[in-house]
N, C-alpha and C positions, 0 to 999 in steps of 0.2 A: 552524604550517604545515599543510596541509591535505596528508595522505600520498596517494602514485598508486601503486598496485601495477604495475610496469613486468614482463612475464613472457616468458619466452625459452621454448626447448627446455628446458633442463636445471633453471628453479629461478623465482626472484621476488627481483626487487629493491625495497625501499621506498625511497623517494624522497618531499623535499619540494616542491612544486611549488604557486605561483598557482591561486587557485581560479580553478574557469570563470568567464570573463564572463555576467555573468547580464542576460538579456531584461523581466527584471520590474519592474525599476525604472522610473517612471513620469515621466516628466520632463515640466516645467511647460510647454513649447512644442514643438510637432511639431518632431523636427531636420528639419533640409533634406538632401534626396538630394545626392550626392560630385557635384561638377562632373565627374570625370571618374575612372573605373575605375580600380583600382591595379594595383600588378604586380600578374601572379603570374594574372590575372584577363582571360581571353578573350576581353573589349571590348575590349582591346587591340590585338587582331590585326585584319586585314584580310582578311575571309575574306568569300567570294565567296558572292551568295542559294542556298540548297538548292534545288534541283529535285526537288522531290516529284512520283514516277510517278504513270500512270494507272492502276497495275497495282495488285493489293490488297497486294503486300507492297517494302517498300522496304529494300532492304540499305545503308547509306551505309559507304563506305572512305576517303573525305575530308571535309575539316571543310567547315560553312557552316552559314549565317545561315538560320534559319527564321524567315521573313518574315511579315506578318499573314494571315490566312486561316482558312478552313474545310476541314478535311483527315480523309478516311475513307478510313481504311488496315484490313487485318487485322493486318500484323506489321512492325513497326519492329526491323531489327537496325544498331544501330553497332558495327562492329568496326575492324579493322586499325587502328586509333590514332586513329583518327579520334574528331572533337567537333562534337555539337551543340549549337549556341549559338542561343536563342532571342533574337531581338533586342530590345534595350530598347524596350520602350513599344510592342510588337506587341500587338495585339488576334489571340489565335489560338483556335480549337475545335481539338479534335484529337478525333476518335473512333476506336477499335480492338475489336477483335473478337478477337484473340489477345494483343498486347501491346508491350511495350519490352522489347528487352534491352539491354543497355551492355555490352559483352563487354571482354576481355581490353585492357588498356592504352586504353579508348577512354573517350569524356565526354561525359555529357548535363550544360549549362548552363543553369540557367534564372534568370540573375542571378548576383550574386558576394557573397561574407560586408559587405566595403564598398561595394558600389556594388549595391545590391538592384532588383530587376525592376519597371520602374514600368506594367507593361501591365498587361495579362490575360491568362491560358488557362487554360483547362478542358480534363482531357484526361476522356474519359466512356468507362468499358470494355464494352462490347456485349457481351462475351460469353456461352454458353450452358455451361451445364451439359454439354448431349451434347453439345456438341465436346470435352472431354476424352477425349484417346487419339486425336485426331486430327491428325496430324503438320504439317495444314494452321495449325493454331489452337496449336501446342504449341510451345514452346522446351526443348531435351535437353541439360543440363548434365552433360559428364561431370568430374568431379572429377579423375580422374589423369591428366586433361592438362594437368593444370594444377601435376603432381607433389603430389599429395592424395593422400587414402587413395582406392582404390577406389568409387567410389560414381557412381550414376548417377539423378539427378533429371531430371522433366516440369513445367515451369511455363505454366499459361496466363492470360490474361484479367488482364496486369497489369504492372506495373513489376517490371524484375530485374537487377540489378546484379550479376556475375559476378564473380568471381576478378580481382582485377587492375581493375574499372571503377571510374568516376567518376563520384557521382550531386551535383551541387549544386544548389539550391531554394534559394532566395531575394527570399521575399518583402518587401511593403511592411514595414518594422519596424512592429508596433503593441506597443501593452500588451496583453498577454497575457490579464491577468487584476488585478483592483482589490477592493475591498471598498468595502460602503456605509458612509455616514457619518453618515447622517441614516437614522430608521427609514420604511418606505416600506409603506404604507397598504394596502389590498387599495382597487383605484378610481384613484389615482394613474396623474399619466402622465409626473412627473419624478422621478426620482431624482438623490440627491447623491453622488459618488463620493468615496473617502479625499486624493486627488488629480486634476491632470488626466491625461485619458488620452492618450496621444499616437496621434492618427493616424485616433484611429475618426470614423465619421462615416455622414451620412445611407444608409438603404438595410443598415448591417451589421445582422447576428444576435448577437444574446449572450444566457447563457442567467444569471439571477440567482438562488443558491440557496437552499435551505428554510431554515429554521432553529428550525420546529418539528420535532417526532418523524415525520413524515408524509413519507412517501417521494415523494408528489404533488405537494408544492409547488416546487419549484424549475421556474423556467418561461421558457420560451425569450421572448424579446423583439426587436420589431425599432426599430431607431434611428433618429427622424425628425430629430434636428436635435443638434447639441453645443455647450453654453455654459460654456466651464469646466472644472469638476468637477460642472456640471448636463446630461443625460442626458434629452434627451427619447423619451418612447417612442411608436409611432407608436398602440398600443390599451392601454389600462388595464392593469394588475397586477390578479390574480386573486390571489395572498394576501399577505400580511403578512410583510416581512421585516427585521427586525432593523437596525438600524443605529449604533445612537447608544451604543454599549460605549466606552469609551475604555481608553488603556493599555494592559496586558496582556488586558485584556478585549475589544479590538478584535477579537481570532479567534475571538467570538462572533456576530459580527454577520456579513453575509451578503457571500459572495463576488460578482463580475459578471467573468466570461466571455467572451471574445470570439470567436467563432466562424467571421466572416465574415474570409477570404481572398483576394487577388487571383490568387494561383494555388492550383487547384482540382483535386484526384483524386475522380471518383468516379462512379459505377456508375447501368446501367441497369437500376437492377431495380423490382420491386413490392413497395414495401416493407412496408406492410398485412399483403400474404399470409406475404413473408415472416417478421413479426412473429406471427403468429396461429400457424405451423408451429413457429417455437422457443420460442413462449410453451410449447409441448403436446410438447415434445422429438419432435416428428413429424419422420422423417427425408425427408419432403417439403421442408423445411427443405434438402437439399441440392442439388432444382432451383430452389425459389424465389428462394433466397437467395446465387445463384451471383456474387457481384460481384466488383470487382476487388479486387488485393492487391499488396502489395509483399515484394519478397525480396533482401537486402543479406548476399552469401556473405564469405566469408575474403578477409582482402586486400585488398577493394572500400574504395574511400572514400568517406562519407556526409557530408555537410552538409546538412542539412535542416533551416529556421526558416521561421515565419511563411508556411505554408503549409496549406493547408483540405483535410480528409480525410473524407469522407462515405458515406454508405452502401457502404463499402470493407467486403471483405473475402467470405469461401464459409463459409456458415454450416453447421457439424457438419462441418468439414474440418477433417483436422490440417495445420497449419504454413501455414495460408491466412489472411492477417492484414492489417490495413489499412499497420501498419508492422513489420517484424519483421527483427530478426539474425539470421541463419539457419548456426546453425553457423560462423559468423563469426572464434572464435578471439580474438585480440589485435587489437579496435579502436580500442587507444588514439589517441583525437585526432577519431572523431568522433561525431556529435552530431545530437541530434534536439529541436528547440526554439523553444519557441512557437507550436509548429504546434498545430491545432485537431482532431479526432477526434471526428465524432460520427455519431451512427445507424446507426454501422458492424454490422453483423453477425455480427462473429467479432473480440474485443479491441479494446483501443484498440493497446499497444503491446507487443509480445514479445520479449524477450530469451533466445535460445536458442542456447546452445553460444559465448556473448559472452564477454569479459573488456573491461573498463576504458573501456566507453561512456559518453555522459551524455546522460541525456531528462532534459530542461530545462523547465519553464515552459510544459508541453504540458496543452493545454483537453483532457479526454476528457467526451463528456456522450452520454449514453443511448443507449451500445455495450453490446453484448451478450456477455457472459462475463467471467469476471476477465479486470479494464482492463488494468492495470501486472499486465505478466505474465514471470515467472522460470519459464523450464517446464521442465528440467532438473534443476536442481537444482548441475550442476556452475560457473553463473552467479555470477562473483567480479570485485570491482575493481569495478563499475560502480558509476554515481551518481544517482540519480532525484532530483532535486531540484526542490523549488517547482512541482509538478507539478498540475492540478485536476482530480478523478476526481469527475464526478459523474453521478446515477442509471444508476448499471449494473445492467441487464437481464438474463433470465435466458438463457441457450444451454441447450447438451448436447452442446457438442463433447468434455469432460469430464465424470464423472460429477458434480462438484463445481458445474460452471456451473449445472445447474440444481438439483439439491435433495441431502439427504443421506441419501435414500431410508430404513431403516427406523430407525435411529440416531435420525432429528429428525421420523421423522414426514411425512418425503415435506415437510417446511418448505423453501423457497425457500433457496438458500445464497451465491449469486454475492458475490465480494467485489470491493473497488475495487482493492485490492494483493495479489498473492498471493504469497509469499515461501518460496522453495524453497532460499535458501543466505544467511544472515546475513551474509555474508561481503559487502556492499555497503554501499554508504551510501543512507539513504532520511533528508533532511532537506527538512521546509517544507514539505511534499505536504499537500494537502488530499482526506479522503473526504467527501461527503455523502450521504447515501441510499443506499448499499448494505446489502445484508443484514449483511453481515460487512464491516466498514471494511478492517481490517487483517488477513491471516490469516498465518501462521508453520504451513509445514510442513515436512519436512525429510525427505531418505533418509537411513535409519537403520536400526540393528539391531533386531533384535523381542525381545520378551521380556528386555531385557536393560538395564540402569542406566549412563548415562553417570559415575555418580555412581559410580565404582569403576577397579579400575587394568587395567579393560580396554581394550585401546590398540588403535587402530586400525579398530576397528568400527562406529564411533558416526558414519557417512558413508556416502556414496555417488552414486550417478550415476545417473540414469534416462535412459530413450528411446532416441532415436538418440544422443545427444553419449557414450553410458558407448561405444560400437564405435569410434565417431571416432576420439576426442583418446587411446584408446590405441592408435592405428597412430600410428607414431611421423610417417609421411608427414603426421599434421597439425600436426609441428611441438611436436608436446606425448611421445604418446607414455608406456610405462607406469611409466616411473620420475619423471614429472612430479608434484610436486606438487599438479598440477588434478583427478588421478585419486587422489589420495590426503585427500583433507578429510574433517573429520570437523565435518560440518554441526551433527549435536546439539551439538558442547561451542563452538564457535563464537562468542563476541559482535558484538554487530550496532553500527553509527551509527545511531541511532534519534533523531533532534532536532526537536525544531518541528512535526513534523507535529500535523494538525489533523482527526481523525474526527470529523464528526457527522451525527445523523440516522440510525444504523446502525438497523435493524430486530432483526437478535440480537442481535450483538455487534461492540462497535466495535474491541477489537482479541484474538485470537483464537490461543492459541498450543496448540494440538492437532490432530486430527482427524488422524490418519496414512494418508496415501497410501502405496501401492508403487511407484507407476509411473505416468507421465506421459502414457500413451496405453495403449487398449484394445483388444482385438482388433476391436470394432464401433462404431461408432459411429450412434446413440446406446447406450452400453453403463448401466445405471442398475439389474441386478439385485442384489439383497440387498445384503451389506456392511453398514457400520455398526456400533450397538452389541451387535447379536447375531451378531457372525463377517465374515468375506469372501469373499466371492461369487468369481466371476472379473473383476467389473470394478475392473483396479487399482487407476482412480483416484476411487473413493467413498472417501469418508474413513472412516475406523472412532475410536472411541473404546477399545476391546479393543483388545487389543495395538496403543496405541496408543505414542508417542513421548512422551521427556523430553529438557526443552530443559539442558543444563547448561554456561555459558557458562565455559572454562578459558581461561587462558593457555598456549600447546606451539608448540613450532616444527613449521609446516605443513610446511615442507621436511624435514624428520628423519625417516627411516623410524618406521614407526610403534610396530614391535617398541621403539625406544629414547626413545621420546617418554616427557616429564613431564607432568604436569598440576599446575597450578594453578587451584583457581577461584575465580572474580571477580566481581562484581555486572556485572549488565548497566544500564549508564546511559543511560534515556531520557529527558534534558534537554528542557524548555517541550513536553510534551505539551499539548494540548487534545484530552478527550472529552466530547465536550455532543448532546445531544437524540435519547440513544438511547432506542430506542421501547420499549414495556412486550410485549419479548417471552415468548415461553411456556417456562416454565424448570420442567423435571421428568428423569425420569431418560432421556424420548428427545429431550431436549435441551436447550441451556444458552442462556439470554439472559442477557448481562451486559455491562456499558459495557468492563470486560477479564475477561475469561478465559484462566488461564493454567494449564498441566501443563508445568510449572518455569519457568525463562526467566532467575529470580534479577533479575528487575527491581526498580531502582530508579527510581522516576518522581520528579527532581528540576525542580520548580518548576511541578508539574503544575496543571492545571485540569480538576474533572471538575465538568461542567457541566447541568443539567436533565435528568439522566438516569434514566428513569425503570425501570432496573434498574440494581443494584448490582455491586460487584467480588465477581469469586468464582475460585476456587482449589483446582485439583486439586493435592495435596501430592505429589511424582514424586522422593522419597527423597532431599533436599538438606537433612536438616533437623540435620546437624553443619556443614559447609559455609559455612553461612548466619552462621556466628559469625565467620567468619573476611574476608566480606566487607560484612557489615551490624553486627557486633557483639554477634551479638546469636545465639544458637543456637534453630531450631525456628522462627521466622518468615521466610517465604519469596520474600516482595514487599514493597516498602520503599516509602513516600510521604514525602518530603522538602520543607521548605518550599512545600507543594502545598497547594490548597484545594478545598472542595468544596462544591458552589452548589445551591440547589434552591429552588421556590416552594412549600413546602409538604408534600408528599407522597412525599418522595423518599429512600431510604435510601443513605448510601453503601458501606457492606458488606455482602454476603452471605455467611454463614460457613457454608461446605464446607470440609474439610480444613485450609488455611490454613496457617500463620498470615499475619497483617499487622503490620507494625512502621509506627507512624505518628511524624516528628520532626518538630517546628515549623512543625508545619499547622494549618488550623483549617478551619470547618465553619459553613455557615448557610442557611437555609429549609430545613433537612433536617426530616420528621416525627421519624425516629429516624437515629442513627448507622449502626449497624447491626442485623440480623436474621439469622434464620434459613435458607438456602435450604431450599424444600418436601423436600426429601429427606433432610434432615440429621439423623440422631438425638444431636447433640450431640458427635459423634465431630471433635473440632476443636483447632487450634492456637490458636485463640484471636484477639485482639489485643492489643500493646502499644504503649502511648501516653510519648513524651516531649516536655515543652513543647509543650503540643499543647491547643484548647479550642476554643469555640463563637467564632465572629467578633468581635471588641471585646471580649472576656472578657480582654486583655493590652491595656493602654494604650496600647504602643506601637504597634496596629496599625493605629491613624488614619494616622499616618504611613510608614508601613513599603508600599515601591514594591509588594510581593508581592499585598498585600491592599485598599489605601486606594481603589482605583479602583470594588472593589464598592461603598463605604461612600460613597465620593464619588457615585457617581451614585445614590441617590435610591432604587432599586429594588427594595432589600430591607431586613428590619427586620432588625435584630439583634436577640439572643435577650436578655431580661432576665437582670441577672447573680442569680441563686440561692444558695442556698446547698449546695443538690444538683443534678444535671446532669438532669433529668425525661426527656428524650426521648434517652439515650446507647444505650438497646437496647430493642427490642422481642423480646421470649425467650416468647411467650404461644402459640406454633408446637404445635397439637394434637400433631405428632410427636413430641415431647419428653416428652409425658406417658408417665410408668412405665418411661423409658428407662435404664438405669444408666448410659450412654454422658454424659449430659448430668453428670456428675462432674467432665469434663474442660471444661467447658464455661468461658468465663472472660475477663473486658477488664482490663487491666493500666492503670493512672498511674503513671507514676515521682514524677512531684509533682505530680498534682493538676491543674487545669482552669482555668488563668488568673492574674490576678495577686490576685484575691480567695479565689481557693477554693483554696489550697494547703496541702492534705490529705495531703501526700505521698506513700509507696507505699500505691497502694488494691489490693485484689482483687478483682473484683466476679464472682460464681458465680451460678449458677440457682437459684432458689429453687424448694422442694418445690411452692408454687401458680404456676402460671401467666399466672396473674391479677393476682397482690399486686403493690404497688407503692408501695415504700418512698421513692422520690423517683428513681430513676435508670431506670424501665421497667418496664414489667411483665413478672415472672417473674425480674426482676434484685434482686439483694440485695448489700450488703456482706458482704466475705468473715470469718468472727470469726474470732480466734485467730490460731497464726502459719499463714500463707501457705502453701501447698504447691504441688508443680509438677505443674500441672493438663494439663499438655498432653498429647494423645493421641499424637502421636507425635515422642517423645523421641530425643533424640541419644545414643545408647546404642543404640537399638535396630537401628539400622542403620548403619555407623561408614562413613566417607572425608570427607577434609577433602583431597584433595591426595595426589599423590605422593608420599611416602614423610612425610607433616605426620600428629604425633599429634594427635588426634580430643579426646585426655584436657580440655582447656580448655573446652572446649563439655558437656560432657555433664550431662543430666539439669538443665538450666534454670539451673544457677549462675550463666548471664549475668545471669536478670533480678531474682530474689531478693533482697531486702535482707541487706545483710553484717548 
């Protein structure tokens, strides 16, 4: 069953519950719209046309039918209970200059979950920058009137759903998002889709993505005609994308998009300038880019699908977002899905001060700042699922959105997810083209190891939500378990998702923030690898954060909590066509990087990635025996493979270790290498049943692998009698290093069904150059075996609450008896 975390005042119930209905499934024939509205659902009623004033602001206290038209208001308020229902199959403009709000017990309609909106409207937000603080142009939420904690917000130029409102959207049902099937040409002007799509049709936008390393090529398209699963476009394709992968390979080939909505949020602005202001973090950027925004408080009810979100959002403003939970609390039940998000200027979607949401099967394409955004940190129970984030842009509304200032080098950083509490599910999501696919950061204690029986510190709360949800008025309160998490030891739902195309790194588990907002915005001095500045949230790599995923009961005060820890399982990864970014000590390109995490990648595909996995060791290395089997190696590759054409290595050895089982490897130059900074100081790798692609018989057949071999694409490696390209060790750095002692790639049995060698040890050799059949600078180990590793399980001990450390220590897991 698929668990819901259910959360009251005082605690958390788990519960099994139906997964969400899901919007992506692609069905062979457009369905037909409901003959007629269901309960429960406002076409129902018989409710009398709206009289829209001539006056610029309209207050409505009873319900009615918003009829077709062109309508130029400053400020829409519904209150006293009342609903507005936009009428089926109206043709409406709406433009505002201050906004919507939906107040206390009242309803904005625009469609019903079955019986969806067969018109059109556009609502388009005017408004200006300098109207902010102008009570003409402003909506004034006070929170304790609504028995909240004390708090008092100003919203303008945008949708707002208050305490108590009801926002539903409901558009035409389409397919969200498809994949190609056929590979599609650069000159082209049809594409083949994996099925038919339902519903798109002449006139829509979708954008179809890269599927080289190149952050440029995913390219918006517009659709002249539909035949099938054939897609005509109305002007050529300008590059090359992928298509013809079958099987488990299909999540290589290139996403399609759907952008184009029959109802429409979005903004007057100039988008140009304002692009050119947050390319350069110019806080010009907050008249230019002053667009509209949405805000869905505590209590409000949200249903929103299959709706178009556009140059939405106030760019270098905190909590100005095209769609965003805002302090929200417990939204179990609603949902944001298959709606489209793009060009926006500040996120695609924000989850802030939320519990137990689900964004669904939502397009985000070339919005500016971390897309899928968790900006608290105290963000639990939600579900992102099947979600497409692609080319996100750079901001500066955090230090993060746009670079990592002295740490990387002033390098660009924006990611497509940005992950502030494990504590969710993230399954089926796709990244393409961001700097950073995936990033994992957490509040957390400083200078201090989750890896030890220090309880209760290893969490926390940033921004607004840590004041909140401890005034008990929000229902939460300080003895709630939502103020009590401990993010570092945390395990995540990590499934299916699918990074590529990343520029650093596709999935990213460091870089520690303090704090979720800055005193200024743009704030972007110092911070990084060399100390912290005042802007909280630049990430540092110095006192940075260890991810160390345990099992504890979150409800248990924390003085009496246990720990156990546990692999962190992240089932059918795909990371493919990360770009060859610049990897030295101000900064890390790699297809994963990770400062602990204890990941498992079962069934993984790392695919044309043109940098490797690399591995800050964050003091897990007794630990590691207890949920890998194995002590000292710190990230686990299981039944996973790893793809290249040529020139591509799949490990980079920092710190490490890797433990690789029943995987294999093909077009790789070498296994693995060196990274530039490494003087040999490493855990090593170890390999069980594990070999170059076809190097085991059975792997013609075997569902894991046969899809590479079946299609044609790549050669397999002649089977040898030694493994030639298992490491490149010839790293000038290594020279006259004594570090490189510890240096070392493990076989339990050897490389296939021919070459079983059984336990090997293979060490550096004094030349960097020799090359006795496994790599240059690689040698077999003579003699017996010793435990090479740099850093031993012994030298730092926790395995768990009150669990003796003595089974793991000093490498007796991998040693032959």
């Amino acid at each position: 069953c698929q668990k819901v975390v259910d959360m009251s005042r005082n605690g958390m119930e788990v519960r099994c519950a139906a997964p969400p209905a899901s919007t992506t499934s692609l069905a062979s024939m457009p369905a037909p719209a409901p003959a007629s509205p269901p309960a429960g659902c406002p076409y129902l009623m018989v409710l009398p046309p709206c009289q829209v004033p001539s006056t610029p602001d309209w207050t409505l206290r009873s319900s009615c039918v918003l009829q077709s038209g062109s309508y130029a208001l400053r400020k829409v308020v519904i209150s006293d209970g009342a609903a507005l229902v936009v009428e089926q199959g109206a043709e409406i403009k709406l433009e505002l200059t201050g906004g919507i709000l939906v107040a206390d017990k009242s309803q904005l309609w625009i469609g019903c979950e079955d019986f969806p909106f067969t018109g059109s409207m556009t609502t388009t937000f005017q408004g200006s920058f300098n109207d902010l603080g102008s009570s003409a142009h402003t909506f004034t939420v006070d929170y304790h009137l609504y028995n909240l904690p004390v708090r008092t917000e100003a919203w303008s130029n945008g949708l707002f759903v208050s305490h108590g409102g009801r926002f539903e959207s409901h558009g035409v049902q389409k397919t969200s998002w498809a994949r190609l099937q056929s590979d599609a040409e650069p000159g082209v002007k049809i594409v083949k889709l994996d099925r038919t799509p339902l519903n798109w049709g002449p006139g829509d936008d979708i954008v179809i993505t890269s599927t080289s390393t190149s952050d440029l090529e995913s390219e918006r398209a517009k659709i002249s005609a539909v035949n099938g699963q054939h897609i005509q476009l109305v002007d050529p394709l300008k590059y090359q994308h992928a298509g013809e992968w079958t099987g488990r390979g299909s999540r290589l080939n290139a996403e399609v998009g759907m952008l184009s909505h029959n109802i429409v949020f979005t903004s007057a602005i100039d988008l140009s300038a304002c692009r050119a202001a947050l390319e350069k973090a110019d806080s010009e950027g907050k008249l230019t880019c002053y667009g509209g925004q949405t805000s869905f408080l505590q209590h409000s009810v949200v249903h929103v699908e299959n709706t178009e979100f556009q140059k939405m959002g106030q760019g270098l403003l905190m909590g100005r977002y095209p769609l965003h939970f805002h302090l929200a609390g417990d939204a179990h039940g609603n949902y944001l899905r298959a709606n489209s998000v793009h060009r926006s200027v500040n996120r695609c979607v924000t989850l802030h001060g939320v519990f137990n949401v689900v964004i669904e099967s939502n397009v985000c394409f070339e919005n500016h700042g971390h897309n899928l955004y968790l900006e608290d940190g105290i963000e639990a129970g939600n579900s992102m699922l099947d979600n497409l984030v692609v080319s996100p842009k750079a901001s500066a509304t955090i230090c993060s959105d746009f670079h990592d200032v002295d740490w990387a080098g002033s390098r660009p950083s924006v990611s497509g997810i940005w992950i502030t509490n494990p504590n969710n599910t993230f399954r089926g999501n796709i990244v393409v083209g961001a700097q950073f696919g995936v990033w994992f950061t957490f509040p957390t204690a400083d200078a201090h190891t989750p890896y030890s029986d220090d309880r209760g510190i290893f969490g926390g709360v940033f921004g607004a939500s840590k004041e909140y949800f401890l005034d008990p008025a929000s229902g939460f309160g300080p003895l709630s378990w939502v103020n009590k998490q401990e993010q570092a030891r945390t395990a995540t739902v990590f499934h299916n998702n699918s990074i590529k195309g990343s520029q650093r790194n596709g999935i990213f588990i460091d870089g520690r923030v303090t704090d979720s907002e800055d005193p200024v915005i743009p704030c972007l001095e110092g911070a990084g690898h060399h100390g912290r500045g005042r802007c909280a949230t630049c990430p540092g790599t110095a006192h940075t954060f260890s991810w160390a995923p345990t099992l504890f009961r979150v409800d248990a005060e924390p003085t009496a909590r246990t720990y156990r820890p546990v692999a962190n399982v992240f089932e059918d990864v795909v990371i493919a066509y990360t770009a060859y970014g610049v990897d030295d000590f101000s900064g890390v390109g790699s297809s994963f990087w990770a400062s602990g995490g204890a990941v498992s990648f079962e069934r993984a595909i790392f695919a044309y990635n043109e940098r490797g996995t690399s591995l800050h060791n964050p003091v897990d290395w007794c630990s590691s025996h207890f949920y890998f089997g194995v002590a000292g190696y710190t990230t686990q590759w299981r039944d996973s493979l790893f793809l290249g054409s040529g020139g591509q290595r799949a490990f980079k050895f920092y710190d490490g270790g890797y433990h690789l089982v029943n995987s294999r490897w093909v077009g790789l130059e070498y296994l693995a290498e060196m990274r530039s900074v490494s003087k040999g100081n490493v855990n090593g790798l170890q390999m069980t049943n594990s070999a170059p692609l076809g190097w085991f018989d059975a792997d013609s057949n075997d569902d894991l692998y046969k899809w590479v071999i079946d299609s044609g694409k790549v050669q397999l490696q002649e089977r040898t009698n030694t493994l030639p390209n298992l490491a490149d060790w010839s790293s000038e750095t290594l020279v006259g290093q004594w570090e490189t002692q510890h240096l070392h790639i493990i076989t339990q049995d050897g490389f296939g069904d021919h070459l079983k060698i059984g336990f090997q040890q293979f060490v550096y050799s004094s030349d960097r150059f020799a090359d006795s059949g496994w790599g240059p600078g690689v040698m077999q180990e003579q003699g017996e075996p010793g435990c090479r590793m740099w850093l031993k399980c012994g030298y730092t001990v926790w395995c768990g609450t009150g669990v003796d450390c003595t089974p793991g220590f000093f490498c007796k897991d991998f040693l032959p008896a």
